[in-house]
N, C-alpha and C positions, 0 to 999 in steps of 0.2 A: 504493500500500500504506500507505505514512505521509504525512498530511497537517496543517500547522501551521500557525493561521491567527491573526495579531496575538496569539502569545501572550505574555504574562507571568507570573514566578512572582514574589510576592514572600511572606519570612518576616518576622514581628515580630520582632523582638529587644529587648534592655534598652536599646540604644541606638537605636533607632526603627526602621523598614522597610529591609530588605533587598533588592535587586532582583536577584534571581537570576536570572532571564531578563527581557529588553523586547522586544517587538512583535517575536518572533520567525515568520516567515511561510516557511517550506519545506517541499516536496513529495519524496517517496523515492519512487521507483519499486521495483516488487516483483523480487527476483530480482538486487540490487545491494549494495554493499558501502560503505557510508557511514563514512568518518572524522570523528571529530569533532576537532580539533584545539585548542586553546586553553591560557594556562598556567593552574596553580592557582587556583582563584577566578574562572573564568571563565564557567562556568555549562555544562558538559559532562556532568556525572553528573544535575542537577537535569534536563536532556534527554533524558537518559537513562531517569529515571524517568517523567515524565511519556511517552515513547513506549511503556512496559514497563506502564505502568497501574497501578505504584506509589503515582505523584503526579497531584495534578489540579494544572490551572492554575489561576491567582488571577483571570485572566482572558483572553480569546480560547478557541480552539475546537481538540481534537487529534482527529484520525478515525487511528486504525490497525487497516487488517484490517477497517474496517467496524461497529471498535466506537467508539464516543462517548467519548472516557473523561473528561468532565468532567460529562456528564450520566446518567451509569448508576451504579447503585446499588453499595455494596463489596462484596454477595454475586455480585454479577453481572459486576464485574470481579474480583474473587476467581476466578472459575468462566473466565472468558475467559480470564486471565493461564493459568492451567494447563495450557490447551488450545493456545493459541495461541503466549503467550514463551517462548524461552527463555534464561533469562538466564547468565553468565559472569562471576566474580566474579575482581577481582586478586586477593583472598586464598585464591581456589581454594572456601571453604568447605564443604570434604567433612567430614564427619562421622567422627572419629576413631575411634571402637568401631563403625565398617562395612566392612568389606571394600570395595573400589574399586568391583565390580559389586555388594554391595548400596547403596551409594550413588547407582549410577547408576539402579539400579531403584523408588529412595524415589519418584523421580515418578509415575513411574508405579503408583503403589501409593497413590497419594492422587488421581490423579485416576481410578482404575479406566477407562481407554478400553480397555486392552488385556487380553485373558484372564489368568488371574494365571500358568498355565501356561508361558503366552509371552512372560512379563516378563523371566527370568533369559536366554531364549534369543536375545532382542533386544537385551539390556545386555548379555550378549557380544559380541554381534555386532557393536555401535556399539565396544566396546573394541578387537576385532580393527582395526575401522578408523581406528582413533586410536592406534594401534601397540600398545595395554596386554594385548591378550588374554592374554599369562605371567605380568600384575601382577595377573588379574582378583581372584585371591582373598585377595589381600596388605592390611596396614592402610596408609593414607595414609600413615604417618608415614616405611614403608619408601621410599616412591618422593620420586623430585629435586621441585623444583619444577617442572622442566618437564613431566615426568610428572603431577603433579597437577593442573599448568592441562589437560591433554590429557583427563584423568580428569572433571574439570568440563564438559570441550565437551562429551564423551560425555555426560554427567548433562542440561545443557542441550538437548539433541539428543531426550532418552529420548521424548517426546508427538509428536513430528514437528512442529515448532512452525514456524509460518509465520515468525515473527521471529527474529530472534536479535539479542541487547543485548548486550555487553561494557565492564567500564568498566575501561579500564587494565588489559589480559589481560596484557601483558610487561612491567608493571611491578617484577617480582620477579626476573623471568628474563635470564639471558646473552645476548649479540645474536644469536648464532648461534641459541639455543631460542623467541628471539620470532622472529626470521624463520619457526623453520617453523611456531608457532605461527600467526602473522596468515597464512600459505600456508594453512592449515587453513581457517580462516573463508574465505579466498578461495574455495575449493572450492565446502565450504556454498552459499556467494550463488552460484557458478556451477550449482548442481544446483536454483535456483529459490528459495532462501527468499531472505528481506530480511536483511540482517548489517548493525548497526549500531555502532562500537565507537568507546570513548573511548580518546585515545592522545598520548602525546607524540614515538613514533616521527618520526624522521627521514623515514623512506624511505620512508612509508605510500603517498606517493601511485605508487609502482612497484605495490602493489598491489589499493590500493580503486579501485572505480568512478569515486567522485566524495571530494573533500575538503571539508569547511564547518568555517570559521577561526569560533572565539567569542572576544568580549574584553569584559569588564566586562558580560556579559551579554545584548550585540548579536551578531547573526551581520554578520562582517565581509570574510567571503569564501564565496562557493563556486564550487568548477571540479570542470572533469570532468579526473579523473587519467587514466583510460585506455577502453579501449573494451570493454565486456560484462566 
């Protein structure tokens, strides 16, 4: 599903080149639950983008899902990301003057895949399974934080995206609401999509696939945490 070959990102700066990734070379299988691991500054979110089709590399080669994304055009990864990512943000980034289901419904309302009739009835749907359907009509500002990361998977979720990104989903939340939170994404990669998430979590490897350690911009470890 995701494939990375000798990549590197680097940015210019006022104090010269940045090497945010080096000859980074890993394979994701479809249908698994990737941790990235790494501290501050170690090039997990820059990963992140570049698998989501955010960011291109500076050089080497990313195939996800079958698209190129260092050689396809920004209308065409524009148009792919829509269809295909879905991304999850630590700051939740729902839209304050929307209701939790019109939030979850924006995607789908920009990529038009789904009737417009059976938008509202599918952003309930995904909200009942992320426990919000009594939050659906509520503003963001009412619900925890834990609740708003949950309101996000759902938003992420709305295209039926073969992917799913996360960067630092429990970085806001109590231990107890990130456990069920990273259980959430577990599920996800078990029902077939790809879940890729950046984390500092302790205990990740109880529940992703596989863990990949980054430090200074090298992958420095990978294992497999557990089976399927």
């Amino acid at each position: 599903m995701i494939e990375l070959r000798h990549v590197t990102k680097t940015y210019e700066t006022p104090a010269g080149p940045f090497h945010a990734l080096r000859e980074i070379d890993m394979c994701i299988a479809a249908g698994t639950m990737t941790a990235i691991t790494g501290k501050s500054g170690s090039g997990k979110s820059t990963l992140l983008n570049l698998i989501g089709g955010i960011d291109r590399p500076s050089s080497g080669g990313v195939t996800v899902a079958g698209m190129s994304i260092e050689s396809s055009t920004e209308r065409a990864l524009a148009a792919w990301r829509g269809a295909t990512v879905g991304v999850v943000f630590q700051f939740f980034q729902l839209l304050p003057t929307l209701t939790i289901v019109e939030n979850v419904m924006l995607p789908m309302d920009f990529l038009r895949a789904r009737p417009a009739k059976a938008r509202r009835p599918y952003a309930l749907e995904l909200l009942d399974r992320v426990g919000l359907a009594d939050h659906a009509h509520k503003l963001p500002a009412t619900l925890s934080g834990g609740q708003q990361q949950r309101a996000a998977i759902a938003r992420a979720l709305a295209n039926d995206p073969r992917v799913v990104t996360a960067d630092e989903p429990t970085g806001n939340l109590d231990s107890e609401t990130a456990a069920a939170v990273l259980e959430l994404f577990r599920t996800i990669a078990a029902e077939g999509r790809t879940v890729v998430v950046a984390t500092h979590e302790r205990d990740i490897s109880r529940i992703a696939t596989r863990v990949v350690s980054l430090s200074d911009g090298r992958l420095v470890e990978a294992t497999t945490a557990r089976s399927g």
